[in-house]
N, C-alpha and C positions, 0 to 999 in steps of 0.2 A: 816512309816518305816517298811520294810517287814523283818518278822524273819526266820533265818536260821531254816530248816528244815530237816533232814537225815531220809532215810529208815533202816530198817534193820529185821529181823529175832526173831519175840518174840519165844525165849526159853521155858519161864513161864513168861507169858502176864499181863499185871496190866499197874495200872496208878500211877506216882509217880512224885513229882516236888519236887526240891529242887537244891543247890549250888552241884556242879561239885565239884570233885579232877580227875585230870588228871594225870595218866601215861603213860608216850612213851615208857617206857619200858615194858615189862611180868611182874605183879605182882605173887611176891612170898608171899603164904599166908602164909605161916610158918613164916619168917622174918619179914613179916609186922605186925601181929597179937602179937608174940610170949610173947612178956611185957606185952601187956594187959591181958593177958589170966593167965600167972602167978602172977602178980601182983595183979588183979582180979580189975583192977581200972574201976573207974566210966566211962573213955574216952577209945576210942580206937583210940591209935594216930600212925604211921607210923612211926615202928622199925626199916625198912631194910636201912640201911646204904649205902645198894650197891645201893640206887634208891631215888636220889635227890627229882624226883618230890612226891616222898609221905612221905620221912623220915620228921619226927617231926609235920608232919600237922593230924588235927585232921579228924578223920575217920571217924566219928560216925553221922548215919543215912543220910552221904552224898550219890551223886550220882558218881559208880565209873568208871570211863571211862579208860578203858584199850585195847591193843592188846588182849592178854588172861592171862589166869591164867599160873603160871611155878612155879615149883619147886616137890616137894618131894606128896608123895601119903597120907601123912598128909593132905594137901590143902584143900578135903574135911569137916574133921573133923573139920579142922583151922573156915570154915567157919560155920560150924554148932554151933560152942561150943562161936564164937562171938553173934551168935544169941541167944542162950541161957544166954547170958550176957544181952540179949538188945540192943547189938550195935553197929546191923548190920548195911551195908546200906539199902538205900532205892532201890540202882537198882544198876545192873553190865553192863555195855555195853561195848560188843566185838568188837573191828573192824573187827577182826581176827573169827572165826569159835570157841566158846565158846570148853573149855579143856574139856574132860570129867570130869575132878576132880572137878572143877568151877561147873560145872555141878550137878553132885552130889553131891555138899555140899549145894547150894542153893536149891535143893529137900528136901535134909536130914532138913536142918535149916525151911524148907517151912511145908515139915508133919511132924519133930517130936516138935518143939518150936512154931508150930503156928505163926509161921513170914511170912512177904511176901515181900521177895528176890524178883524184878523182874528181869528176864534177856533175854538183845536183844544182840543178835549175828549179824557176819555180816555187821554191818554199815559203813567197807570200810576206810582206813587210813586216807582219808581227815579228819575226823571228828575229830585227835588228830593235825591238824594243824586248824581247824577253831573253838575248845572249849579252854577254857581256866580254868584252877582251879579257882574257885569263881564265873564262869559262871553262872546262872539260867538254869535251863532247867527244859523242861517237857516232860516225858515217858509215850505214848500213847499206849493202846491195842495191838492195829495194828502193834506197830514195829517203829512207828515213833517216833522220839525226834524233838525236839521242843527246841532252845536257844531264852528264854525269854528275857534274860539281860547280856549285856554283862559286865564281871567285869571292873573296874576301877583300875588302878595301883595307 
């Protein structure tokens, strides 16, 4: 069986395997973060209400596959102050051209909490019709991802 393979644009390059969460829509870090961060809870689960595919699933050191980042000039900090909790992801993948705010919080979270954010840009819409949340996948150097497994409903 041959696995699905996508190109795309390392950001800040690394290698990372783990279970997908998918959204089709712009992640907003402000809304999806915003419980965990006050709450100060052990999980970071998917607050935004307005975004079916991530409200109420658990966030923590999955792989996040998005268009880009949206919302407010927080976003940065949203993702920095989750890495200082420990509970980042393990990689952000862009279809879309990575936000600068996306952007600079995965640097901020990368040198000042000694996390490693990867993130690939880039990788072109199909890629949120042919993953699925619960997928496997693996983040290569180079920009590639890699769907090891595909989930089971």
């Amino acid at each position: 069986m041959s696995r699905e393979e996508f190109r795309g644009r390392p950001v800040v390059a690394g290698e990372a395997e783990g279970e997908a969460v998918v959204s089709r829509s712009g992640l907003n870090w402000l809304a999806t973060y915003q419980k965990t961060i006050v709450s100060r809870t052990k999980k970071a689960v998917g607050a935004d209400k307005n975004n079916p595919d991530i409200y109420g699933k658990d966030l923590t050191h999955k792989i996040l596959v998005i268009p880009q980042g949206i919302g407010s000039t927080t976003g940065g900090l949203v993702i920095a102050e989750i890495a200082c909790m420990r509970l980042e992801p393990k990689a952000i993948l862009c279809t879309r051209q990575a936000d600068t705010l996306t952007v600079s919080g995965v640097l901020l979270a990368n040198n000042w909490f000694n996390s490693k954010i990867i993130l690939v840009d880039q990788l072109g819409e199909e890629v949120l019709k042919r993953i699925s949340t619960g997928d496997r996948i693996k983040v290569y150097p180079d920009g590639r991802v890699e769907v090891l497994g595909k989930h089971s409903v």
